[in-house]
C-alpha positions in Angstrom: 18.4 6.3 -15.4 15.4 5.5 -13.0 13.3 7.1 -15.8 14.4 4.5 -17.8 13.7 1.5 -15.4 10.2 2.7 -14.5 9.2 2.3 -18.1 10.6 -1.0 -17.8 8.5 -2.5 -15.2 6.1 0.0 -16.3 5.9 -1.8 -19.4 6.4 -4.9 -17.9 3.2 -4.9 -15.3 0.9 -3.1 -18.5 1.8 -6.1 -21.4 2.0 -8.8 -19.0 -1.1 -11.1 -17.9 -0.1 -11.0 -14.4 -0.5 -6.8 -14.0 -3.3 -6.6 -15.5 -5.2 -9.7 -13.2 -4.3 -7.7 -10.2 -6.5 -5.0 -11.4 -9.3 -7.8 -12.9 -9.3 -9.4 -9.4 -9.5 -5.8 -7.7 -12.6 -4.4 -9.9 -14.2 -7.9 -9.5 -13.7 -7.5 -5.3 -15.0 -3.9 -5.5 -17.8 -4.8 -7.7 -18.7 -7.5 -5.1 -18.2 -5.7 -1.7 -20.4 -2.9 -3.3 -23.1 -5.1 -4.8 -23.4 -6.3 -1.1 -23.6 -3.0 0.4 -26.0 -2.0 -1.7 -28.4 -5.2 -1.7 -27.9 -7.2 0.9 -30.9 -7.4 3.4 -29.0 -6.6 6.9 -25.6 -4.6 5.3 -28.2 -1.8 3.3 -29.1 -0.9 6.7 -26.2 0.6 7.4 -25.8 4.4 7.1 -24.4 5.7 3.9 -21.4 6.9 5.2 -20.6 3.7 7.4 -21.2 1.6 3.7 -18.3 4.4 2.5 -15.7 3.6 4.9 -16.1 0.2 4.9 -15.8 0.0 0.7 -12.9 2.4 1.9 -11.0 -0.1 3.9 -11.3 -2.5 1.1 -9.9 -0.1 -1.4 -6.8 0.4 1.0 -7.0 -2.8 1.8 -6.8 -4.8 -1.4 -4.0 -2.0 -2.6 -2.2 -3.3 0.2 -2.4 -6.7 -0.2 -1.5 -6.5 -3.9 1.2 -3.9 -3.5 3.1 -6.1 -1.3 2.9 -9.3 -3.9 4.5 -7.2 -6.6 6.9 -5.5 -4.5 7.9 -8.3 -2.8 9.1 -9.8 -6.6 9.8 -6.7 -8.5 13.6 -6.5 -6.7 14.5 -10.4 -6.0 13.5 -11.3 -9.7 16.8 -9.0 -10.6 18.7 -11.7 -8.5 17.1 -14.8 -9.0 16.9 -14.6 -12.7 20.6 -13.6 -12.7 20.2 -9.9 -14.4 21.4 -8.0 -11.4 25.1 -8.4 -12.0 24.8 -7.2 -15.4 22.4 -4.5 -14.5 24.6 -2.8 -12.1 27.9 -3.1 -14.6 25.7 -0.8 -16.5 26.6 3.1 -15.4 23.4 2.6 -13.2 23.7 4.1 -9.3 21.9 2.4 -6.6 19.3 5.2 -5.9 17.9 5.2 -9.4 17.6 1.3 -9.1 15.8 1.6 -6.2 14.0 4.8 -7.4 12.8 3.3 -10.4 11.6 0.1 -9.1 9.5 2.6 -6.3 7.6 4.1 -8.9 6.9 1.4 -10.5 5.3 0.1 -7.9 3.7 3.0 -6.8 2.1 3.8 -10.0 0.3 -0.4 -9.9 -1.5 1.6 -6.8 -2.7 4.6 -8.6 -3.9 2.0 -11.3 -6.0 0.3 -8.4 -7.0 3.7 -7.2 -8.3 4.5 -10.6 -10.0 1.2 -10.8 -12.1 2.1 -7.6 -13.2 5.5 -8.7 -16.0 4.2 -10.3 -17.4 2.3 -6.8 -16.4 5.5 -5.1 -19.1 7.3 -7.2 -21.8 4.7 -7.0 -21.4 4.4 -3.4 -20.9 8.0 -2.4 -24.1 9.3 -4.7 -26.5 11.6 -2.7 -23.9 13.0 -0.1 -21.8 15.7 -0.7 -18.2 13.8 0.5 -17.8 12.1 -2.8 -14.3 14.7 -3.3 -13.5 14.5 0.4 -13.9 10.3 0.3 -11.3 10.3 -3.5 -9.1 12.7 -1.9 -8.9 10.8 1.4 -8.3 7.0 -0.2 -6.0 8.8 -2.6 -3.8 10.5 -0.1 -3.6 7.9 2.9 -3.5 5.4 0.4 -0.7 7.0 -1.0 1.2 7.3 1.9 0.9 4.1 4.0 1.9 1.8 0.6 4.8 4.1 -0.2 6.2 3.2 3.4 5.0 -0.5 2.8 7.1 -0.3 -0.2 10.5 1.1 1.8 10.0 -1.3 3.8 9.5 -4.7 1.3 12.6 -3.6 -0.8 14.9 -3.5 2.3 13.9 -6.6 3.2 14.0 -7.7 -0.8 17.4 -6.5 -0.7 18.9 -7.9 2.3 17.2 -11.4 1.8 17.6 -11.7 -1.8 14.9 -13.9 -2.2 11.1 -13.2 -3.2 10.1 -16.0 -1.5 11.8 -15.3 1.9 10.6 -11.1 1.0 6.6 -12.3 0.4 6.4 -14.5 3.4 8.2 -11.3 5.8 5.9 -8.8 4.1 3.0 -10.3 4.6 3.6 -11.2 8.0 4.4 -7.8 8.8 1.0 -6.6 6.9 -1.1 -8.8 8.8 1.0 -7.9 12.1 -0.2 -4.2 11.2 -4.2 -5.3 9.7 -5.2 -7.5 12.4 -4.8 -5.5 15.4 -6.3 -2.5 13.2 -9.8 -4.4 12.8 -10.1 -4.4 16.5 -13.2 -2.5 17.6 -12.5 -0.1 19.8 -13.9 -1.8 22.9 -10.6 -3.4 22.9 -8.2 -0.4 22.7 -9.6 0.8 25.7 -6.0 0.2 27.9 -3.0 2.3 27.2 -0.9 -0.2 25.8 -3.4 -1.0 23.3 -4.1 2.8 22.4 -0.3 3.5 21.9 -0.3 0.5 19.0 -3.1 1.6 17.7 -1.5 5.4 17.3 1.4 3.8 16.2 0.1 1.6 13.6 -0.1 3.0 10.0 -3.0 0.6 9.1 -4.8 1.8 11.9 -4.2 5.4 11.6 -5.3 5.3 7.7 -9.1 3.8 8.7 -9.5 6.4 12.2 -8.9 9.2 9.0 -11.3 7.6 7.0 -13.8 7.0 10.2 -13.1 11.0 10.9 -13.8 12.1 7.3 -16.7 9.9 6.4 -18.4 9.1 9.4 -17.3 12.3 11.9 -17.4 14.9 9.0 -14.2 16.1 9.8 -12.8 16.5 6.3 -9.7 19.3 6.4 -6.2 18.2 6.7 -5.6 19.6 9.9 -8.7 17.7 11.6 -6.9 14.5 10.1 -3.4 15.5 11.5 -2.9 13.8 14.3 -3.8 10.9 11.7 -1.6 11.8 8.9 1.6 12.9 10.8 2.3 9.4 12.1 1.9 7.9 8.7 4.6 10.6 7.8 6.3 9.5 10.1 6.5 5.4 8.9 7.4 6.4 5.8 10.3 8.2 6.8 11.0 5.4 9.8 10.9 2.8 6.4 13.0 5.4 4.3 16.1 5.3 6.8 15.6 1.3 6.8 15.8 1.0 3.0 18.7 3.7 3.1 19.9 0.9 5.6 19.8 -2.1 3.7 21.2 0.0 0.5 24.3 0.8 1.8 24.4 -3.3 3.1 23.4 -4.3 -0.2 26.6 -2.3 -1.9 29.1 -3.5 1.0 28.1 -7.5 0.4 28.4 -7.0 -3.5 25.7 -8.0 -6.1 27.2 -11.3 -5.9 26.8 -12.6 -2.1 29.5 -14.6 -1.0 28.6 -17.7 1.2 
C-alpha cells in the first residue's frame, strides 16, 4: 500500500506546476551562486575547494529549505482537504501512510540532488574530489533531510494543520542553520562546542569542510560527523513513532 501512495504524490509533485518550480527555482540559485564563484572579482579568489564547500552548503541548504515546505503540506493537506477519513477507511495501516508520504518526499530531494550534479561538475573541474564532493552531498544530504522529514510529519500529525506544521518547521530549521553559520571563533567555549556536535546542520558542513577543504574523504575520517546525524534520525524516528501512536488514539476525526 505505501507503494501505491508514493506514486501518488509521486505523480502529484512530477504533473503539478508547483514540483516542478521547486526544482526551476533550485537550478536557477545554483546557476547563480556558481556564476558568482566563478566571476566575481573578490569570491574567484577563493581556493577551489573553499568555492566547493560553499556551493555545497547551498545544495544542502536549499534541499533543506524546500524539503521542509513540501513536507510540511504533504500530510495536513490529507486533513484540511477532508480525504483523510476516507483514506484510512480504506485497508490502509498507518506505517504505509506514513511510509509512502516519506518517500515521496525523500525522492523531491534526490530530484534536487540530481539538479545540482551539473554545478557539482563545473565547479569541481581540475581536482580530483569531484566523486568524493557527489558522494558526500549525496549521503549527508540524505541523511540530515530524512530526519528533517521524521520530524515535520510528527509535528504535521499532531498539529493537523500545514500552516501551524510550516511555521514550527522552519523555526526549528533556522534554530539548527543559524547557530551552524557561526565561524568558529565563536564555538570556542564548551557550551557552544557541545551544540555545535549536537546540531545535524552543523555536523553536515564540518563533513563537507573535512572532505573538501581537509582532504579527509573515507567514511571513517567523517565519523565522528556522520554518527550524530545517525543518531537525529533515529532521535526523530522514535518522535514520529510518538506522534503515530497519538494520532491513532485521538482518531482521524479530532474531537474538540
Amino acid at each position: 500500500m505505501f507503494r501505491n501512495i508514493w506514486l501518488k504524490e509521486l505523480r502529484e509533485q512530477l504533473y503539478t506546476w508547483k514540483g516542478t518550480l521547486w526544482l526551476v527555482i533550485s537550478s536557477l540559485v545554483f546557476s547563480l551562486i556558481s556564476y558568482l564563484l566563478l566571476t566575481d572579482k573578490e569570491l574567484s579568489l577563493l581556493d577551489q575547494t573553499e568555492m566547493m564547500w560553499m556551493l555545497a552548503k547551498v545544495i544542502i541548504g536549499i534541499g533543506l529549505l524546500i524539503i521542509s515546505i513540501v513536507a510540511s503540506s504533504i500530510i495536513s493537506n490529507e486533513f484540511e482537504k477532508e480525504t483523510a477519513e476516507s483514506l484510512f477507511l480504506s485497508p490502509i495501516k498507518m506505517k504505509d501512510f506514513v511510509l509512502g508520504k516519506l518517500l515521496a518526499s525523500l525522492t523531491m530531494w534526490f530530484f534536487i540532488f540530481i539538479v545540482s550534479i551539473p554545478y557539482i561538475l563545473v565547479t569541481s573541474a581540475g581536482t580530483k574530489l569531484f566523486f568524493p564532493f557527489l558522494a558526500y552531498i549525496f549521503l549527508l544530504g540524505t541523511i540530515g533531510v530524512l530526519g528533517f522529514i521524521m520530524l515535520i510529519f510528527a509535528i504535521s500529525l499532531l498539529f493537523r494543520s500545514s500552516k501551524n506544521t510550516l511555521t514550527t518547521s522552519l523555526i526549528v530549521l533556522l534554530a539548527f542553520a543559524i547557530p551552524s553559520l557561526f565561524s568558529t571563533t565563536l564555538k570556542n567555549n564548551s557550551f557552544a562546542l557541545a551544540l555545535s556536535k549536537a546540531n545535524p546542520i552543523d555536523n553536515i558542513f564540518s563533513s563537507l569542510d573535512n572532505v573538501l577543504v581537509d582532504y579527509q574523504t573515507s567514511l571513517l575520517q567523517n565519523a565522528q560527523f556522520i554518527f550524530p546525524l545517525v543518531l537525529f534520525c533515529l532521535i526523530t524516528l522514535i518522535f514520529l513513532v510518538y506522534a503515530s501512536k497519538r494520532f491513532k488514539r485521538a482518531g482521524v476525526v479530532k474531537h474538540e
